[in-house]
N, C-alpha and C positions, 0 to 999 in steps of 0.2 A: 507522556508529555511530547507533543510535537517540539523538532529541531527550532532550538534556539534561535540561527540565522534565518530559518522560514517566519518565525514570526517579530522578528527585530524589524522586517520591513525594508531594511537598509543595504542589507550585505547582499552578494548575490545568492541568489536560489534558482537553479531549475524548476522545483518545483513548483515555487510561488510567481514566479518570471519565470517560462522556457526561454532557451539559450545564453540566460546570464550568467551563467558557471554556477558551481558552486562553493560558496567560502569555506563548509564543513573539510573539504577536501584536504584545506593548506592549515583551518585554524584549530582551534578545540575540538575535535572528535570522540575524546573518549567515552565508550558506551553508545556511542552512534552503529546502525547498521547491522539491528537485533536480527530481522529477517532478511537481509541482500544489500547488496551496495553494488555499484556499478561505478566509471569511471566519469557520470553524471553527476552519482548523487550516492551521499551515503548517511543522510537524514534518517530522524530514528523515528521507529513505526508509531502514530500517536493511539495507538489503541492497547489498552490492557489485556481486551478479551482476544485479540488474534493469537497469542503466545498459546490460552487455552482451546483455543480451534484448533488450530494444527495439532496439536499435542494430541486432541483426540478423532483425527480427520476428519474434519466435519466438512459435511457436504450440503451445499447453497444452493435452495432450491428459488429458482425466481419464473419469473411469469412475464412479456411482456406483446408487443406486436407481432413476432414473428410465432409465440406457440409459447411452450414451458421450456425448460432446460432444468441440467444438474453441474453446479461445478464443484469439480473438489475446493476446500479450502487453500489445496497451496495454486493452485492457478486463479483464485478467487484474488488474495492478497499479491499483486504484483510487483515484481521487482523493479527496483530504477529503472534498468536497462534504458536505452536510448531516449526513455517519454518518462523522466520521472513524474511530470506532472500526474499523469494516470493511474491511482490506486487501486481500479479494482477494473474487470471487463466488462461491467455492465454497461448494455447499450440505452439510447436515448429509450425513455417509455419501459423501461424492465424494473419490475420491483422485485425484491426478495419476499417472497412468501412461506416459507420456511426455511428450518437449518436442521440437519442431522446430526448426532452424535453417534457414530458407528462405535469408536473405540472406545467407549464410557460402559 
């Protein structure tokens, strides 16, 4: 389940507005900032399957203008840090074309 305040619409979010703060910070957080928090943003991850990615380092195979690439999973899912709006590194034109399970 995406952060409550991200989708209330009302409260401040970085995420959903860069540079409005964030209300997670001061209000209800508990169980917020399963995978990272920063002093941005400590919204909680809305994907079920990421907790099972990392768990089994999965590695994200995508495709786009520049050639292919591999990312691991924990650089795949990004942390708030500075840009919480940005969830993952994929660039403009890059699809995921496959996913690995090394640890499974």
């Amino acid at each position: 389940m995406r952060c409550g305040y991200f989708r209330d619409g009302i409260s401040a979010c970085n995420k959903r507005d860069p540079g409005t703060g964030c209300a997670a910070l001061e209000g209800i957080n508990r169980g917020h900032a399963v995978l990272g928090t920063s002093p941005h943003c400590i919204a909680t991850h809305p994907s079920d399957l990421a907790v099972a990615l990392v768990a089994f380092d999965a590695v994200v195979h995508v495709i786009g203008p520049g050639g292919s690439r591999s990312i691991a999973i924990n650089d795949f899912y990004m942390l708030p840090g500075d840009a919480p709006e940005r969830e993952h590194p994929l660039g403009r034109g890059e699809l995921i074309v496959a996913v690995d399970l090394p640890g499974m």
